[in-house]
C-alpha positions in Angstrom: -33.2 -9.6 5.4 -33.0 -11.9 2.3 -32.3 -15.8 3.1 -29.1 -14.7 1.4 -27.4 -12.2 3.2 -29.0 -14.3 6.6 -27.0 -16.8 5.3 -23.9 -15.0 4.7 -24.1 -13.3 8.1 -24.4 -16.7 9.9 -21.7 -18.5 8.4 -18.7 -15.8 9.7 -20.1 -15.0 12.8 -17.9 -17.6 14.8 -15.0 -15.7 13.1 -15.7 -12.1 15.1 -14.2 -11.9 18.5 -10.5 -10.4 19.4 -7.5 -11.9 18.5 -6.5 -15.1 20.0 -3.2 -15.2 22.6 -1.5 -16.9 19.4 -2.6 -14.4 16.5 -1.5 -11.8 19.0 2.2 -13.4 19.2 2.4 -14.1 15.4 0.9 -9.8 15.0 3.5 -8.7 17.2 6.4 -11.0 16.0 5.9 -9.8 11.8 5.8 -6.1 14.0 9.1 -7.0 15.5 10.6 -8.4 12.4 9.5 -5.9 10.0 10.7 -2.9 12.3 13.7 -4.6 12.7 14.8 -5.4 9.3 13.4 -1.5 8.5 16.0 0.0 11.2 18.5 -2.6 9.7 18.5 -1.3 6.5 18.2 2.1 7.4 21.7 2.2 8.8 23.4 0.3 5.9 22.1 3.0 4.1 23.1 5.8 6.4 26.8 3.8 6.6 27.2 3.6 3.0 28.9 6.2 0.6 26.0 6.8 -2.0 26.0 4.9 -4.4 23.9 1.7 -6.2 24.3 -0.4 -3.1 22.7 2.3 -1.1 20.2 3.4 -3.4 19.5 -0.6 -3.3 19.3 -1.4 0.2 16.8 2.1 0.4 14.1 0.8 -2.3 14.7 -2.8 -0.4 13.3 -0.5 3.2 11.0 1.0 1.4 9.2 -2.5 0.2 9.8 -3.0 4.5 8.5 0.0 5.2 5.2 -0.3 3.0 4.7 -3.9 4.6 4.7 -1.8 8.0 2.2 0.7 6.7 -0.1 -1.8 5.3 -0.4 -3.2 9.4 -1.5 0.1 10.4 -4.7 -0.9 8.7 -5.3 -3.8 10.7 -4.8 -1.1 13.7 -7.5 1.2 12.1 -10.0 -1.3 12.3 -8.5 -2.8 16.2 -7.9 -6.2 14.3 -3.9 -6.7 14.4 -3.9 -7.3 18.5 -7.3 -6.0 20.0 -6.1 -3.0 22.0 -7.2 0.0 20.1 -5.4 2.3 22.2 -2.3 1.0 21.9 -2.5 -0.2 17.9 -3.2 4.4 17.6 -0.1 5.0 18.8 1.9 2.5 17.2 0.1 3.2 14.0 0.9 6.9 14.4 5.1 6.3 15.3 4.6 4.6 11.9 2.9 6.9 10.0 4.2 10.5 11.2 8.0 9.5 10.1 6.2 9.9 6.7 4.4 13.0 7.1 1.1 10.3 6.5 -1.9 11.7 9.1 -2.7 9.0 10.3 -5.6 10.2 12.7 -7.5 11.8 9.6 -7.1 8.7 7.6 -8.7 6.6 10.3 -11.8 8.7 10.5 -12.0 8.4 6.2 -11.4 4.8 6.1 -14.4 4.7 8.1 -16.2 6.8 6.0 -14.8 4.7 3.0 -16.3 1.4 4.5 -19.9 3.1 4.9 -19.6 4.9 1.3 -17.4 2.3 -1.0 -20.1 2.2 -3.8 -22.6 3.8 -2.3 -21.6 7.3 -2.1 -19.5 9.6 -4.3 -18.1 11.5 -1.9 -16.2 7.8 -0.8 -12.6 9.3 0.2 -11.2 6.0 -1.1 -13.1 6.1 -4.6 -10.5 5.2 -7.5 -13.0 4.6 -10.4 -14.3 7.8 -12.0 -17.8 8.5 -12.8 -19.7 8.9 -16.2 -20.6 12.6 -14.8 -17.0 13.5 -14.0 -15.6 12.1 -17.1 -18.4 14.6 -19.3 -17.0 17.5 -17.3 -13.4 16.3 -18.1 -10.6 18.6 -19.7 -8.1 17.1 -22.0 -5.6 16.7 -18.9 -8.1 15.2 -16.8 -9.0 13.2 -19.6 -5.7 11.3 -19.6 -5.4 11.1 -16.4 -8.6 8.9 -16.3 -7.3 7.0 -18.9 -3.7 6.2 -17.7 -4.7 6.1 -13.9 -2.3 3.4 -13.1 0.5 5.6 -14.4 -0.9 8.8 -12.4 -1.4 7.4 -9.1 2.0 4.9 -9.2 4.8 7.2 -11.0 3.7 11.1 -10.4 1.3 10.9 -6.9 2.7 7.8 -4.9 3.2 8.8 -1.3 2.6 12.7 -1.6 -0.2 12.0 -3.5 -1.8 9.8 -0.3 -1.0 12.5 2.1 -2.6 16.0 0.1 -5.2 13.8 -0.7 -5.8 13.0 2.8 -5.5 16.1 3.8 -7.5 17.5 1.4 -10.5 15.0 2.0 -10.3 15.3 6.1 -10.8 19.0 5.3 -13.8 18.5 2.6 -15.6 16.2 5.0 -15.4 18.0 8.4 -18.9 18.7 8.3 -19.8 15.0 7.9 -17.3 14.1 10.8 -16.7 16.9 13.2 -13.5 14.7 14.5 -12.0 15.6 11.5 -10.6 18.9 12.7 -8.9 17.3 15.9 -7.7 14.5 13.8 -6.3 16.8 11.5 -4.5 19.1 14.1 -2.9 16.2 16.3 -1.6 14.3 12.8 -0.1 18.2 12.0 1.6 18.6 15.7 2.7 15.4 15.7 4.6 15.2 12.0 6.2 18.6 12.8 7.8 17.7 16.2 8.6 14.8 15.0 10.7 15.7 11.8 11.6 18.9 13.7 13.6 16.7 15.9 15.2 14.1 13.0 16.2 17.4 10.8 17.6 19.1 13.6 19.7 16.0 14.5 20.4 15.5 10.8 21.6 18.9 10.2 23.9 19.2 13.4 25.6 15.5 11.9 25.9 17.5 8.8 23.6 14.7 6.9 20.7 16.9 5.9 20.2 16.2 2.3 21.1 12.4 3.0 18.3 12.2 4.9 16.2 14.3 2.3 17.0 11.6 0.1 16.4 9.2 2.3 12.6 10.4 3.1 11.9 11.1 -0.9 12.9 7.4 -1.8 11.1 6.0 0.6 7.8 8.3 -0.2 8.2 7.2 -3.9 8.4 3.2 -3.1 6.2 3.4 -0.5 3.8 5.3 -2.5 3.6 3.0 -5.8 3.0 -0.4 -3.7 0.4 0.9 -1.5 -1.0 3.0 -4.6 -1.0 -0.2 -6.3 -2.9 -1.6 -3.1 -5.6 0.5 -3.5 -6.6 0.3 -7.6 -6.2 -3.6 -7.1 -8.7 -3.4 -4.5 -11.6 -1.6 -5.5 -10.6 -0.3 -9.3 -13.6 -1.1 -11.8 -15.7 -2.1 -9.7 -17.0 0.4 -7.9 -21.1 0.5 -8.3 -24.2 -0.6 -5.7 -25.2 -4.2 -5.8 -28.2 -3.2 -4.0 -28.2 -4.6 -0.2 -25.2 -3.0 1.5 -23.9 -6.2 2.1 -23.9 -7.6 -1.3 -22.5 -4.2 -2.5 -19.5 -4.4 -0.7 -18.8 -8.0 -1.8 -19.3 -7.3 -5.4 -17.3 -4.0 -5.4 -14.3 -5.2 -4.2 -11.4 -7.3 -5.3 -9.8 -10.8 -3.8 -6.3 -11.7 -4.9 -5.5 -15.1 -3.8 -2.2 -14.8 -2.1 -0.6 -17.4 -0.8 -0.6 -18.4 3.4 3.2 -15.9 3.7 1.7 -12.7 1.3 -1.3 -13.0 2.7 0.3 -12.4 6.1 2.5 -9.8 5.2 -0.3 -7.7 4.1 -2.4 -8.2 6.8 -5.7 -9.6 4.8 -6.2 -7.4 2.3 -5.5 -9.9 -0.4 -8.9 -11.1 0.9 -10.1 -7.8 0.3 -14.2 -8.7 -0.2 -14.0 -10.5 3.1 -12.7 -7.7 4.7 -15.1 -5.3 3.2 -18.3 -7.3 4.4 -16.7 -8.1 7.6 -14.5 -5.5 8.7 -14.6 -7.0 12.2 -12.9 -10.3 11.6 -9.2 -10.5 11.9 -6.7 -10.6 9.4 -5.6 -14.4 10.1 -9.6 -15.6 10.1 -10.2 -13.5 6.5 -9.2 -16.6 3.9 -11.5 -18.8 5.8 -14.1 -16.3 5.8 -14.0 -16.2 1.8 -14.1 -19.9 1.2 -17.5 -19.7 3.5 -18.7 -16.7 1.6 -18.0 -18.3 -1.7 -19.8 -21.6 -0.9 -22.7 -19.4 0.7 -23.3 -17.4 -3.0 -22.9 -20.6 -4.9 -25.2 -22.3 -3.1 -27.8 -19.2 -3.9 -26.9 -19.5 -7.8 -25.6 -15.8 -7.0 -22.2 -14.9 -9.0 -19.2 -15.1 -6.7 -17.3 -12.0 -5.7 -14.6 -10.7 -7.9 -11.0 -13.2 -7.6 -7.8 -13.5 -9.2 -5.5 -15.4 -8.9 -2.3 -13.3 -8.7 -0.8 -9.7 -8.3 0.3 -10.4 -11.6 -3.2 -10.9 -12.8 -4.7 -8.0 -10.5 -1.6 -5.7 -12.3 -2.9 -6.4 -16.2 -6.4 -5.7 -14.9 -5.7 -2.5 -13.8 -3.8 -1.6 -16.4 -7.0 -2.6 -18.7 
């Protein structure tokens, strides 16, 4: 172990450890709030003729919504409250209302943290590789050069879940959980919209709520699409120690104290990455440390931006 990464290591370590009785309460109260305000607007929508207002207060749930399914990544990991048992099955009667298998993407996202620039088979990989773009075909070839486009307008939310459920298949041989993953996520988004169509149907509101679920999948689907190239886009290559590679092949945005909340850490998205045991709340502390640690090595400090905004013209570069 370098002097470096001993460094690095030392200086977060007070950070591990479950959440604290407060960051518990403060978890549970943006759960509370955010669920609420989704129900909220889910009835003005449902008690609205269609129309502009509707459409309106549907894209506003579906920015709500998103918020909600960026928490269920805290509850991947067991760092939103610290009861993994529990955070599964909220994080599932989150997820399975849109058709996302939740199960099968906790078992990749661990995969993702042991392969993000490491291994091409990474089931979170958005950067494409000289090889693949040699073997490319014309369409292919756009693709790669418009991914923004690609993965925001025409894949969004439907994109995440065949994806998913493409890679849980692809990789059952690497993680024999897979399968069962795969088959409780199924089970559980069939019963579950098997009982909302049904009800939806007998009210004579089907194709209300087929809108309802297709708006929702599209705004959902371009923010936390958007997530994901911010994240990791352009960046993904080894940096040698594992460590070090998962610094430098990640992205930080820094959010402010309220954004930063909202989505649960990721803005400090290196952090994260290197520690994937601190929580959320401890993360912007944690990058501060890890930045004075690398300057004080004369080692480059880990990719920052200042702003969405910024992150947004980056990708789009």
């Amino acid at each position: 172990m370098t002097p470096l990464i001993r460094e690095l290591c030392s200086v977060v370590v007070d950070l591990g450890g479950t959440p604290t009785a407060a960051e518990r309460f403060w978890a549970l109260l943006r759960l509370i709030v955010l669920t609420g305000a989704l129900i909220a607007g889910v009835m003005l929508f449902w008690s609205l003729p269609l129309g502009l207002p509707a459409l309106a207060v549907l894209v506003l749930s579906g920015v709500i919504y998103s918020l909600l399914f960026v928490a269920t990544h805290e509850m991947v990991h067991g760092t939103l409250l610290g009861w993994r048992r529990l955070e599964t099955v909220l994080a599932c009667l989150i997820s399975w209302p849109m058709s996302w298998p939740h199960l099968t993407y906790t078992r990749l996202h661990r995969l993702h943290h042991r392969w993000n620039g490491l291994d091409p088979r990474d089931p979170e990989r958005t950067d494409v590789l000289p090889a693949e773009r040699l073997r490319a075909g014309p369409l292919r070839s756009w693709i790669h050069r418009h991914v923004l486009l690609w993965r925001i307008v025409v894949l969004g939310g439907l994109g995440f879940i065949i994806d998913t459920a493409c890679k849980g298949k692809q990789l059952q041989s690497v993680d024999q959980g897979l399968a069962q993953a795969q088959r409780i996520d199924v089970i559980g988004v069939v019963l579950l919209h098997s009982v909302v169509i049904s009800v939806a149907a007998v009210h004579g509101q089907f194709w209300r709520y087929v809108l309802l679920w297709l708006v929702l999948e599209r705004v959902i689907g371009a923010i936390l699409q958007f997530r994901g190239l911010v994240e990791h886009h352009g960046l993904w290559h080894s940096e040698g120690p594992p460590l070090l590679t998962q610094l430098y092949s990640t992205r930080t945005v820094n959010a402010g104290v309220l954004l930063n909340t909202l989505m649960g850490g990721l803005p400090h998205h290196c952090a994260h990455h290197a520690f994937p045991w601190i929580p959320s709340s401890r993360l912007p502390v944690a990058t501060e440390r890890i930045n004075a640690v690398l300057e004080r090595h004369g080692a480059q400090p880990i990719p920052m931006l200042k702003t969405y905004r910024e992150a947004l013209v980056k990708v789009l570069v």
